[in-house]
N, C-alpha and C positions, 0 to 999 in steps of 0.2 A: 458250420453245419452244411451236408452238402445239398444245395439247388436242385432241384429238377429240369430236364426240358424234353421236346417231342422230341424224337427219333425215330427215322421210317415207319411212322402213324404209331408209335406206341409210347407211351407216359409212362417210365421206370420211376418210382418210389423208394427213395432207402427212408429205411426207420435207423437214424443215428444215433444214440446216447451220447452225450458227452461225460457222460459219470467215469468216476478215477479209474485207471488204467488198471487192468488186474492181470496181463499178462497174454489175453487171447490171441488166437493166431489170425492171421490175415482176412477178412470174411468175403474181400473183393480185391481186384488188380483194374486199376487205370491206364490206361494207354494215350500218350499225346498223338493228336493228328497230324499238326502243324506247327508252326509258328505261333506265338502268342502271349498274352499274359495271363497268371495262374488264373482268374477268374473269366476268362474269354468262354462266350458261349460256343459249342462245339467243338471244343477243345479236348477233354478228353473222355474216352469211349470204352466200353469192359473189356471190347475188342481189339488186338493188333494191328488186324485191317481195316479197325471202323464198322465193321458189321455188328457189332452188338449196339447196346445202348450208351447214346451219349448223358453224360453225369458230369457239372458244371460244379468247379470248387472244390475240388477232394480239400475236406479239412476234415477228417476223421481219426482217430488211432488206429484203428482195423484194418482202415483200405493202403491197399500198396499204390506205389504211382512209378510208371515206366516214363522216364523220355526217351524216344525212341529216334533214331539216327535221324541226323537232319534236323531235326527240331531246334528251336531257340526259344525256351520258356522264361520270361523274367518274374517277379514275384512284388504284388504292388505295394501289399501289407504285409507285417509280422503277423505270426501266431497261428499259421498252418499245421495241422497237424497231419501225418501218413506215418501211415506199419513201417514198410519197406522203401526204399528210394532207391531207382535204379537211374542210373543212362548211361545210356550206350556211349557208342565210338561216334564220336562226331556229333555228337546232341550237347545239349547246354543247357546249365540252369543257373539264373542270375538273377541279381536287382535292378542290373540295367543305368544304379546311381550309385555314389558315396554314401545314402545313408543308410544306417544300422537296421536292418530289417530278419526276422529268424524264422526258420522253418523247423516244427516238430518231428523228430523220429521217432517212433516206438519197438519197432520191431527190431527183426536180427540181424540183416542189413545194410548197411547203405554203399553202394555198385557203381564205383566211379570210372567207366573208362571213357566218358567222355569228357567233360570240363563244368565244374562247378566253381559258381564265383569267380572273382576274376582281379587284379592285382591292386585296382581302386575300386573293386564291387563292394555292397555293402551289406551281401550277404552271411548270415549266420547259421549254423548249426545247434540246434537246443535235442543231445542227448538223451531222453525220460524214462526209456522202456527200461527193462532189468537186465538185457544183455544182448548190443548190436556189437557188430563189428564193422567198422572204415575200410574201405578196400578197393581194388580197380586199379588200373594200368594207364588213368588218366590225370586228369587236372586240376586237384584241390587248394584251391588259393580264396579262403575263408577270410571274413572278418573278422569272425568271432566262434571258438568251440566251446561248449561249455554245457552242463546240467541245470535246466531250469527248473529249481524242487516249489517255485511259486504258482507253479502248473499245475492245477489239480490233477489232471490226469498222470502226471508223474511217480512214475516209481519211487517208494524209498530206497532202493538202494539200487544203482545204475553199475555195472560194467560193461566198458568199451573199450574194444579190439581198435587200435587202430594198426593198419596192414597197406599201409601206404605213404608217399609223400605228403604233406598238408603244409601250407602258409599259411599263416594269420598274420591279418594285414591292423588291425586293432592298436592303435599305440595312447590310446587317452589313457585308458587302464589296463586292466585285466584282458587279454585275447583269452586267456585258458584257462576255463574255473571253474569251482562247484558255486554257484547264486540261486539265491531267493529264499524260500523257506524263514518268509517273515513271521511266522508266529511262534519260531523257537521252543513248539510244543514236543517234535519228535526228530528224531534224529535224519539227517538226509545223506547220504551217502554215495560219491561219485569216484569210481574206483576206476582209471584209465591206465594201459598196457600198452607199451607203443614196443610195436613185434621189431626186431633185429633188422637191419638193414634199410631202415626209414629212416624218416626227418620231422621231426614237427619242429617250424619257423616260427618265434612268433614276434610281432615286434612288437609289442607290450608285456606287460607283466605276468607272472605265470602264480595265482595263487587254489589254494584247493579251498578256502576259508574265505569265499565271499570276492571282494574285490582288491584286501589287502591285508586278509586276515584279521584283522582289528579294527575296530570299532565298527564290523557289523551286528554287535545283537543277534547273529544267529547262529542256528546249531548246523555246518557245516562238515562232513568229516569224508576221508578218503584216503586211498591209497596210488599213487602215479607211482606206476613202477613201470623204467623207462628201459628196456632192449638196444635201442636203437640211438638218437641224439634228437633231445629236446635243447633248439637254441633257443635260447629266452634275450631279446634285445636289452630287453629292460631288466627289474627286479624279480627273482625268485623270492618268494614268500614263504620261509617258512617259520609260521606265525600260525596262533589259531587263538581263539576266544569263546571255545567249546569248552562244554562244560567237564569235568574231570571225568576220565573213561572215552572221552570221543576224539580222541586224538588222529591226528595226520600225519600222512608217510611219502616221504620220497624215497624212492626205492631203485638205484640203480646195479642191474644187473651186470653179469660180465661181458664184457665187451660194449656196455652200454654207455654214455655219456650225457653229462646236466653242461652245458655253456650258459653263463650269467656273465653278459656284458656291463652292466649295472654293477648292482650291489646284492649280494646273498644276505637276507635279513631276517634275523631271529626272534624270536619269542620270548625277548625280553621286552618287560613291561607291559605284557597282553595281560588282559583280564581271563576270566573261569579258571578253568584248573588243568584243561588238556595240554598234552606235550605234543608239542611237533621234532619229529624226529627225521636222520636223516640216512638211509642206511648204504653203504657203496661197497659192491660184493670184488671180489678179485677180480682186476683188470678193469674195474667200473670208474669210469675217471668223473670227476667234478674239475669241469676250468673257469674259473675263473677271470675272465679277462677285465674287469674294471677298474679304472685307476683310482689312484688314492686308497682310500677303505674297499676295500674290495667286498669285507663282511661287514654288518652294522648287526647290535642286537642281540649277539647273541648270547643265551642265557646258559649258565650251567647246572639252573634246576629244573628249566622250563623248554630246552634242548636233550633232545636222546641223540648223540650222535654210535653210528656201529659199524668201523671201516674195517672192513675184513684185512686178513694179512693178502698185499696187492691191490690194494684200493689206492686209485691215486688222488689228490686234489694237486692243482696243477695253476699255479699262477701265473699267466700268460698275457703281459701287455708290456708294449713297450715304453709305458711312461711310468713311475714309480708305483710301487704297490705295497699296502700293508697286510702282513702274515697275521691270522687270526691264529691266538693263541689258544683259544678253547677248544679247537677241532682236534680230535686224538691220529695223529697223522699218521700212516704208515709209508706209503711213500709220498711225498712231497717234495713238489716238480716246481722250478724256478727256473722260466723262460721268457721269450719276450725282448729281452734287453734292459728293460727298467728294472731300475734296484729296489731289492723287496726286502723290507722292514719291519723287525720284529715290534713286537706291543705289548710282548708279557713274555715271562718263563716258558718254553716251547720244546716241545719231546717229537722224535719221528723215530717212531718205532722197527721201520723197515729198511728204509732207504732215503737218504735226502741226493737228488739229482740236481745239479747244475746247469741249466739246457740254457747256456742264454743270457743268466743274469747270475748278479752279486746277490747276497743277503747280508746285509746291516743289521749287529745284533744289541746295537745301543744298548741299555743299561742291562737286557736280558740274555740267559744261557740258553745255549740252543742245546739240549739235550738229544744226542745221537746214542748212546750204550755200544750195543752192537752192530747197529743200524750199518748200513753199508754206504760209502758216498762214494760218487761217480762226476766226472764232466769237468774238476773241478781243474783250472789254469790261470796263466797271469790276469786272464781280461775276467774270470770269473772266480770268485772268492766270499770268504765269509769275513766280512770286514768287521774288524773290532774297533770301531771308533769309540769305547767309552768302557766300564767297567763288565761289561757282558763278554762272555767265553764260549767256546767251542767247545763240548765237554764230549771225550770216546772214552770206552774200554781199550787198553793196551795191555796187550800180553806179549807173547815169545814172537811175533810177528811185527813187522815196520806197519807203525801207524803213521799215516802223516793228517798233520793237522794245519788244512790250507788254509791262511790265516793274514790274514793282514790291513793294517790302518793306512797309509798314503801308496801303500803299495803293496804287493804280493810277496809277503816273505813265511812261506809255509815250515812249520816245524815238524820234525819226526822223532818219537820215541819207539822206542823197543827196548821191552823190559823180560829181564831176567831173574825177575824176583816173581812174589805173587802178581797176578794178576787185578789191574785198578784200572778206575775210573781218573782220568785227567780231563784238566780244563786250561784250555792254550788262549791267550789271547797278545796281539802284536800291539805295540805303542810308538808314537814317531822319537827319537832321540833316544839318548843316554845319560842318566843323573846321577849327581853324587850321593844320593841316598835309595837309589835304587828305583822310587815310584816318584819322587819328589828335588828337593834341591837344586842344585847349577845344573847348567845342561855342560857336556863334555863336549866341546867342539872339534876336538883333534883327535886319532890313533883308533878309533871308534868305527864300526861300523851304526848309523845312524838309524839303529832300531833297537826295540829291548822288548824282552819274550816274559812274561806274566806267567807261572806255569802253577798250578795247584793239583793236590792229591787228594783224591776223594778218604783216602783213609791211608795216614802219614806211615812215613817208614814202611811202609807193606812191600816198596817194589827196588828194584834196581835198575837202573835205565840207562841206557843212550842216548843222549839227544845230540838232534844233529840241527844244524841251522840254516838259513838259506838266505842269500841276498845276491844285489845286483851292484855292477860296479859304478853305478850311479848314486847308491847308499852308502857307498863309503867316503868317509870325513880327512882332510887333508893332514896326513903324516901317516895312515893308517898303512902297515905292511902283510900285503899278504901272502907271505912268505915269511911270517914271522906271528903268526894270529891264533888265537885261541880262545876256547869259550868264556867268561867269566860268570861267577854269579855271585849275586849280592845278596849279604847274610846283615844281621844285625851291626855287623863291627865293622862291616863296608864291603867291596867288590875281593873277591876270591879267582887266581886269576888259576884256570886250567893250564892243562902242556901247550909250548907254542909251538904250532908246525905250517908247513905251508896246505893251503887251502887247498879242496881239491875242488876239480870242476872249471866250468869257463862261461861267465856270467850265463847261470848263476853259478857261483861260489857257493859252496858248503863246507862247514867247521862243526866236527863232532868232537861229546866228550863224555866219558864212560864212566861207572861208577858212581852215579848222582843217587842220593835215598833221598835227599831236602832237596824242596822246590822252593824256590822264591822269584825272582827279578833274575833273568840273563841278558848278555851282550856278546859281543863279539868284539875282542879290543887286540892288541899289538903293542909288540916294546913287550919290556918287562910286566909292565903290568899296565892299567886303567891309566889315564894322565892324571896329575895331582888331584889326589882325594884328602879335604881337608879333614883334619881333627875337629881344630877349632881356630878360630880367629875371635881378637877378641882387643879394648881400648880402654885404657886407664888414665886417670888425669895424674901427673908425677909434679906437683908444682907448677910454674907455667908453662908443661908441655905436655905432650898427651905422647904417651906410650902403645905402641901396637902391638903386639905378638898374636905370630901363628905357627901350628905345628900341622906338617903331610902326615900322612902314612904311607905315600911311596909317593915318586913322579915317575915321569917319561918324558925325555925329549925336552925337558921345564929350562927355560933359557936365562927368564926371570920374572921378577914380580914390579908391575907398577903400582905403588899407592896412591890411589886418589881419595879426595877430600871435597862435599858438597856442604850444603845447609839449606835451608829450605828457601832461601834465597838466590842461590849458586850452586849450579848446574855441578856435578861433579868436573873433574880438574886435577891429572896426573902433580903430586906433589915430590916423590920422591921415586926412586927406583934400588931392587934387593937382587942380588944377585941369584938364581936356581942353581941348581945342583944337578941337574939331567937327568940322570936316570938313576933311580934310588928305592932299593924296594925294604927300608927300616923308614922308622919315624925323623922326622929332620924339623928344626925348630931357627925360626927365626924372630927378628925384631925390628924395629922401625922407629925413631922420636919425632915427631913433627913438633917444631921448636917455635913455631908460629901460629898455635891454632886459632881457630874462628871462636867470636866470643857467642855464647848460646850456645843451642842444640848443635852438633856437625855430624856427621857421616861418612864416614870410610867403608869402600871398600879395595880389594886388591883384584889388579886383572893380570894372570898368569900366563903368560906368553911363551908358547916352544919355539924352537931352533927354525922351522918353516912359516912363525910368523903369528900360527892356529892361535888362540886367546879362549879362555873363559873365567868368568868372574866367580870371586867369591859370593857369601852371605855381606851381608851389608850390617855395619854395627855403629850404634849410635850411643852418643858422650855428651850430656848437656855440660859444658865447658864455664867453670865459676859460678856452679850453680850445685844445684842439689843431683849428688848421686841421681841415674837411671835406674840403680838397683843396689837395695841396700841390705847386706850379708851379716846377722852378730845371733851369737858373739862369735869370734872369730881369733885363736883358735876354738871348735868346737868340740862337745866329745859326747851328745845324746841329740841334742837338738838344735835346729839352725834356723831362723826365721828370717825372710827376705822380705824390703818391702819395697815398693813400686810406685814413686808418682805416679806415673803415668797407667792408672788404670786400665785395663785393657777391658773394650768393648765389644770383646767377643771371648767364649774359652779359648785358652790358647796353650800347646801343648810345651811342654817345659822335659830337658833330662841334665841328669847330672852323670857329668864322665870322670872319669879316671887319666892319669896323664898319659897312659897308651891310647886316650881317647874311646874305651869299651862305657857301652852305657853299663851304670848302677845303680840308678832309680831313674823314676820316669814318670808322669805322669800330666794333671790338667791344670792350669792356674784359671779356677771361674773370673765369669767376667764380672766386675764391678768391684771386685775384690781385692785390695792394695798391699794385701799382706799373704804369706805361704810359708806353713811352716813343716818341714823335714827333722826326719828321723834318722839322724846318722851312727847311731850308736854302732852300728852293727858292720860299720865299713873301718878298714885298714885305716892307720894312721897316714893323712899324705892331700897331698894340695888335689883339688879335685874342680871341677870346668862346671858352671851352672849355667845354663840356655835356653833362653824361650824366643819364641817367634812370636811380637807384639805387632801386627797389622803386618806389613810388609818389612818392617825391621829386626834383626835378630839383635838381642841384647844377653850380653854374659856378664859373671859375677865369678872371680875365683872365691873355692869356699877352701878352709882346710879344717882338718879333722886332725884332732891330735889323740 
């Protein structure tokens, strides 16, 4: 309440109310003298020059207060109140210390062109009237800005202009927020507009719901809709704990920008029933620069996200960062340097940009459609390290899909069929079973392309491949190269021609309608792709046989022989056949085998040396069958049984002597016996094969 004192022989009187604000205009203006502290006697005067009455302690909502050039006013207590707040050029208003101290505004302005607060001041601004505006050509470096609805005299529903630079120096909590309003009787409302071409700093948390949105207990609600750039050091809050209907808004307009160095944190797991929402119109960017979780929180019933087409969110730091999968992206920006990581199924409806950095899309599909992508090169890529795809629309136009596990090897289609949806993803190596089995060390280019169609047969396509001469595996000829792809019955090899290009290397091949597993291989075809291999006990020696379906380059076969005592150990050596693109069958007796369990396998050796092993097959030797086939011949049903129980399902096929699978399926675990249906297959000896832990065990069946 403001003091009295004499002034040139006269005793001025105000009759003050302090009853709650209703909106009136100004009733008086103060003018500072001098130098001072807000309660200094003769300090401030109705007068400019001092010729009116001096009036000691403006704390009113009515009265305005000038500081007027030259002055230095500091502030000893919170909880002043004034209409208007002016100062001039050269005048100051401060605390004078670090702690937290606030002054009320009511009115329409507050007129900064001189300097308020100050970098360690401890000064704050408490918002209450129904509509000021921040403004001035000077020096705002705040503690704290915020709506105090615990103020009687404050408005229910505040908006403020702000029309200027501002710092907030605040880092415990909240610098910027709607507080108080402990009796969660009526609704309080702090609705802030930061005008185009400003900054609000803040280095604490930016919420509109209290001090963290949650667990305040009160009825908080508002709209920030930000012009200009609101940098938040810390956590952006949007959370609320209001009751359903009082919902919060961040509102970034065009050209406008949110920075959350922190963490953007959602509205999950808040109590009442309000949504906090987040809206970002064309050109309105959200960056995100905080590593790790950039987002936490957030909820997809208790979030309203609304990103106009040109809204960007922008992940910006140079140490790893995780992509929040609930935000409906249109464009999404990936810069920084650090590799940013998806966390769920993820759609970008406009554009995904490259600025900077990789995206890792682990086990999830980064859905593009039509989206457009930009920036993308060797140092910047959508890495497929795991089951997760790159998925575009590809029509009569070259799509490329830049894509890659230990390196950048981007694929392209262009389709001449209808118009689909594909999903590309890269893998390190090349297998004999396409996703699985031996790895091919030789004639290979050491990548293989994953490709799916959103709706099979629709298209007709190109695809072209891409590698570097560091990816390619020793014998490989590129001058003799072409695509392959791998189909159930094994690698299908395309035309071989020379490569075009000069690292990188590119190998196209036209005509595809089935996606499955590709490669880039040389020679005839793929290097030996087994049938099957397989050990029999014949008396006292153990019998091997194995059948290709082609080689390349195959020089010959070593048989080695382990047990679980001894380390595997070359026992014999089978002459190759080179280059062979029919079935080719060979044999082996080991005349001295190990008594128990043994294991064979064959390491296949080409002309420059390259090697890769086969499956590995196991022969408990003077003992009981691994796998026991009857009756045998069969002609409806065949039941196998299995010491060796297996302690996990383990997938089982029965082949054909050209080696095509004919049935297929799971042998459960715990389960010692499986029984087949062959009625319905050709008479003729037939390959039975399961993979039991790390051991492949076969069974000739035959079918009469």
């Amino acid at each position: 309440m403001l003091n009295t004192s004499v002034a040139a022989g006269l005793l001025l009187c105000f009759t003050l109310a302090n009853a709650p604000f209703a909106g009136a205009q100004s009733s008086a203006t103060l003018y500072s003298q001098n130098d001072g502290s807000w309660n200094a006697v003769n300090l401030w005067n109705t007068a400019p020059d001092g010729s009116g009455s001096f009036v000691q302690t403006p704390d009113d909502p009515s009265v305005s207060v000038v500081v007027q050039t030259g002055h230095d006013i500091t502030l000893p207590v919170s909880g002043y109140s004034v209409y208007d707040l002016t100062i001039q050029a050269g005048a100051t208003l401060r605390v004078g210390a670090g702690s937290l101290r606030y002054l009320q505004v009511y009115g329409n302005q507050a007129l900064i062109h001189g300097a308020i607060g100050g970098g360690t001041d401890g000064l704050g601004l408490d918002f209450n009237g129904p509509a000021t505006t921040l403004t001035g050509s000077g020096s705002v470096q705040l503690s704290r800005l915020r709506k105090n609805c615990s103020d009687a005299a404050s408005a229910e529903v505040t908006d403020l202009i702000v029309a200027c630079n501002v710092a907030l120096s605040w880092s415990s909590s909240a610098s910027l927020l709607c507080d108080g309003n402990f009796t969660n009787s009526t609704p309080c409302s702090f609705n802030l507009t930061l005008n185009g071409g400003y900054t609000i700093t803040a280095a604490g948390d930016v919420s509109i719901d209290g001090i963290n949105g949650l667990s305040n207990n009160t009825w908080q609600e508002g709209t920030f809709t930000i012009h200009g750039t609101l940098d938040v050091a810390d956590d952006l809050f949007v959370n609320t704990q209001n009751p359903a209907g009082a919902d919060i808004i961040y509102h970034i307009g065009s050209g406008g920008k949110i920075v959350v160095r922190s963490q953007m944190l959602g509205n999950g797991g808040a109590g009442g029933g309000a949504m906090a929402n987040l809206i970002i119109e064309n050109n309105g960017v959200l960056e995100l620069r905080g590593g790790g979780s950039a987002c936490s929180n957030i909820s997809a019933s208790r979030n309203a996200f609304t990103f106009d087409p040109g809204a960007v969110v922008w992940y910006n730091n140079s140490a790893a960062q995780t992509i929040e999968p609930l935000l409906p992206y249109d464009v999404l920006r990936a810069g920084g340097g650090g590799l940013k990581s998806l966390a769920g199924e993820t759609t970008v409806a406009g554009q995904l940009w490259l600025d900077g950095s990789s995206i890792q899309l682990n086990d999830y599909n980064l859905q593009l459609g039509s989206a457009t992508l930009t920036g993308a090169n060797t140092s910047n890529y959508l890495k497929t390290n795991s089951i997760g795809a790159l998925w575009r629309d590809v029509g009569s136009t070259s799509t490329i899909f830049p894509v890659g596990a230990g390196s950048y090897n981007p694929a392209t289609l262009e389709n001449i069929g209808a118009a689909d949806g594909f999903g590309v993803r890269v893998f390190d190596g090349v297998f004999s079973d396409g996703e699985s089995g031996y790895d091919i060390t030789a004639g290979v280019v050491n990548r293989s392309w994953a490709i799916h169609e959103a709706t099979p047969f629709d298209s007709e396509i190109k695809l072209t491949l891409q590698w570097q001469s560091s990816h390619e595996r020793p014998g490989f000829n590129r001058n003799a190269c072409y695509v392959s792809s791998y189909e159930s019955s094994g690698w299908t090899a395309g035309t071989a021609g020379t490569a075009s290009g000069a690292n990188p290397y590119t190998r196209a091949r036209t005509g595809l309608t089935q996606f499955y597993v590709f490669a880039v291989g040389s020679g005839t075809a793929l290097p030996v792709e087994w049938l099957f291999f397989n050990a029999n006990q014949e008396g006292e020696t153990v019998v091997l046989k194995w059948r290709t379906a082609s080689e390349s380059n195959n020089d010959y076969f070593a048989v080695e022989r382990g047990s679980e005592d001894v380390q595997f150990q070359k026992i014999g050596r089978v002459p190759g056949r080179g280059d062979q693109t029919t079935p080719q069958d060979y044999e082996f007796t080991d005349v001295n085998p190990l008594n128990g369990v043994q294991y064979y396998r064959l390491r296949q050796t080409d002309f420059d040396g390259s090697y890769n092993y086969s499956p590995i097959v196991a022969l408990p030797f003077d003992s009981v069958e691994p796998l026991v086939a009857y009756p045998s011949p069969a002609n409806s049903l065949v039941t196998l049984e299995m010491p060796a129980i297996p302690e996990y399902d383990a997938n089982w096929q029965l082949c054909d002597a050209n080696g095509a699978v004919v049935l297929s399926g799971t042998w459960p675990a715990g389960q010692s016996w499986l029984e087949l249906d062959v009625g319905l297959l050709l008479p003729g000896v037939y390959f039975f094969g399961i993979w039991v832990g790390r051991v492949f065990v076969q069974k000739v069946v035959v079918v009469e």
